[in-house]
N, C-alpha and C positions, 0 to 999 in steps of 0.2 A: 648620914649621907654615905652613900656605897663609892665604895673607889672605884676610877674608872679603870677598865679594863685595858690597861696601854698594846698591852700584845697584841688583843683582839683588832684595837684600832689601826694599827701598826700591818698588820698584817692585811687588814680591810683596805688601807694603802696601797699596800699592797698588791693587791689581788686588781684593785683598779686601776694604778698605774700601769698594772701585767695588761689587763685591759686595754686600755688607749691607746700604748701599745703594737700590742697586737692588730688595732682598728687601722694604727697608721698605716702599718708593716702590711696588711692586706690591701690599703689603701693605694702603697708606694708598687706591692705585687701587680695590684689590677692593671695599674696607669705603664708597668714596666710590660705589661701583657698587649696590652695595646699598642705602647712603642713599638714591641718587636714586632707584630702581626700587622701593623701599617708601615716597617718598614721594609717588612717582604713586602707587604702588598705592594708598596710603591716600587722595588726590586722589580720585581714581578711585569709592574706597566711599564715601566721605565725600557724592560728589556724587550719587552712585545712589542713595542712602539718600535723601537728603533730596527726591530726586521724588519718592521712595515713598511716605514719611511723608507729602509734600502731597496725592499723586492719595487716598491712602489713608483723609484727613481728607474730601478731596472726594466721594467714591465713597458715603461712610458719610453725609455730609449730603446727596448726592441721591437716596440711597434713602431715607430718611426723609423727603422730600418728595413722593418718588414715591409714597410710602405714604396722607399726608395726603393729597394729591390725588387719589391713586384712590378714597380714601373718599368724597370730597369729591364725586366721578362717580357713587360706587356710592347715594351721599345725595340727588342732583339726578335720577339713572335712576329712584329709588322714588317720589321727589314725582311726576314726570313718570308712573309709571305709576298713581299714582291722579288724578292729575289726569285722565289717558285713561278711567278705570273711571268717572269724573263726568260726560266729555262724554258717554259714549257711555248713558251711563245716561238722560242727558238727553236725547240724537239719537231714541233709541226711541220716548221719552214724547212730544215736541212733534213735528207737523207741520212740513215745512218751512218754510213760512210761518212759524211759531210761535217757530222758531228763530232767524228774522232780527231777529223783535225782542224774544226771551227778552236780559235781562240777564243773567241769570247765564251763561248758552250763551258769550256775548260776553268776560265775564271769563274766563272758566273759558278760552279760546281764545288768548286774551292771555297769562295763566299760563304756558300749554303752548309759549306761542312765547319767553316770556324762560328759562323751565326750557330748554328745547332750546338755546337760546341759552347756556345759562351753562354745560351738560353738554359741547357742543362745544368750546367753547372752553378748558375745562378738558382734556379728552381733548385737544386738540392742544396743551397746556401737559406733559401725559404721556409724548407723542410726543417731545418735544423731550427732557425730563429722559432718556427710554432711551435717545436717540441720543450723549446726553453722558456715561449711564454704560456703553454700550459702547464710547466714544473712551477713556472715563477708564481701563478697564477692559483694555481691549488695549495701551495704554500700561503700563499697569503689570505686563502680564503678559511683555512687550515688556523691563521691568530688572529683573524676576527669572529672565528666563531663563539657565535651566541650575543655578540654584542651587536648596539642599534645601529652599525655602520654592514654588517653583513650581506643584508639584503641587496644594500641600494650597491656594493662596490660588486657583488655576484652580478646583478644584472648587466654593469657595463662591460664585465671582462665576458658575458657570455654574447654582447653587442659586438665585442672587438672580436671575437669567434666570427660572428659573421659575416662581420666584415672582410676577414681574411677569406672564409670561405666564398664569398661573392668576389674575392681579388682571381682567385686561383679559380673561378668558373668563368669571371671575363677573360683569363689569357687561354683557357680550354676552348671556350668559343673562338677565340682566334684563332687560334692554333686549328681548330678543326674545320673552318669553314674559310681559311686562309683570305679573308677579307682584308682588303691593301685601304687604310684612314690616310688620307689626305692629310697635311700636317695642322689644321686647324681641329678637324675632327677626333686625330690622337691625341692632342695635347688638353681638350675638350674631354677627354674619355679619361687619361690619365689622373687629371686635375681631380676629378671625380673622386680617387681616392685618397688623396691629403684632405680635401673640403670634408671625408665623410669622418677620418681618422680625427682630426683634429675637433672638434668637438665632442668626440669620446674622449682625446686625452685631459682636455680643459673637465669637462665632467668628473672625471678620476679623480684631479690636482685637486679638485676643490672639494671633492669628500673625503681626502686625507687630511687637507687644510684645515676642515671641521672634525674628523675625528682626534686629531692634532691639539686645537682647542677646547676640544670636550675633556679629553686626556690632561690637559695642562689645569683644567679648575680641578679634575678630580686628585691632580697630584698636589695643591693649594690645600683642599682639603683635608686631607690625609696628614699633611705635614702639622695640623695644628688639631 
């Protein structure tokens, strides 16, 4: 009967124990590689998300600024056009002589210069609100890209485009055809642009809402 070979076996131990090992060690690698890369990943949404949700907060309060103050233009454009429908009412009637020292001519002229005054200045306070909400707006169109919320949140901010541009084409037509609204019919016209604002902001909330939830199963996920 041959002896056994203790070293060989020994060594054959060895070699297998180096083995298993190794299997665990690559094992404990793989799982420590996915740790790390699902926890950037999650990094990663965690940090995406929370621009969004800010630009997304911000975007929703300067359009409801943008809103009040376009009123606020389309309100200062009507004074301003009956104020015009007074001088001019009065230019007809008095001589020019008669006009230099009509009081009312004088106030009425005064009027027209703080109304123009407060109309400008509101309109370049408009000016600035669109420029912040197409910065706000290409940013955030900027961290959703490629994902399944892109599409549909592109379409509303280019609605709210519209919108604005159809705000600043009704105070143009005022402004150029200086039509005097009776106060049912301004307030009928105004109303016009919260009715139309407000359910583009409610459509916004609520695909952040959803991309919010989407984002929260994917970070569930990840975490396990």
């Amino acid at each position: 009967m041959e002896k056994l070979d203790w070293s060989a076996i020994v060594a054959g131990v060895a070699v297998l124990i180096s083995l298993i090992a190794l299997w665990f060690q690559r094992r404990d690698l793989k799982k420590q590689s996915i740790y790390q890369r699902n926890t950037f990943e999650l990094q990663n949404i965690i940090n995406n998300n929370n621009i969004i949700y800010e630009l997304s907060g911000e975007i929703v309060g300067l359009l409801q600024t943008q809103v009040q103050i376009m009123q606020s233009v389309y309100q200062e454009q009507n004074i301003l056009n009956s104020l015009y429908h007074d001088s001019y009412s009065l230019e007809k009637k008095l001589t020019t002589e008669e006009l230099e020292k009509d009081k009312n001519i004088t106030e009425i002229r005064l009027e027209i210069k703080k109304a123009e005054n407060n109309r400008d200045e509101l309109i370049l306070d408009t000016k600035t609100l669109t420029q912040d909400l197409t910065s706000k707006g290409n940013t955030i169109q900027y961290h959703l890209f490629g994902g399944i919320h892109e599409k549909n949140v592109n379409k509303i901010l280019e609605d709210i485009k519209e919108l604005i541009a159809e705000m600043y084409k009704e105070v143009e037509n005022s402004r150029r055809y200086q039509n005097v609204l009776k106060k049912k019919e301004f307030n009928d016209r105004v109303a016009q642009f919260s009715l139309k604002s407000g359910p583009m902001i409610e459509k916004f909330q609520a695909e952040i809402v959803l991309l919010k939830n989407n984002s929260d199963r994917k970070l569930e996920e990840l975490k396990y």
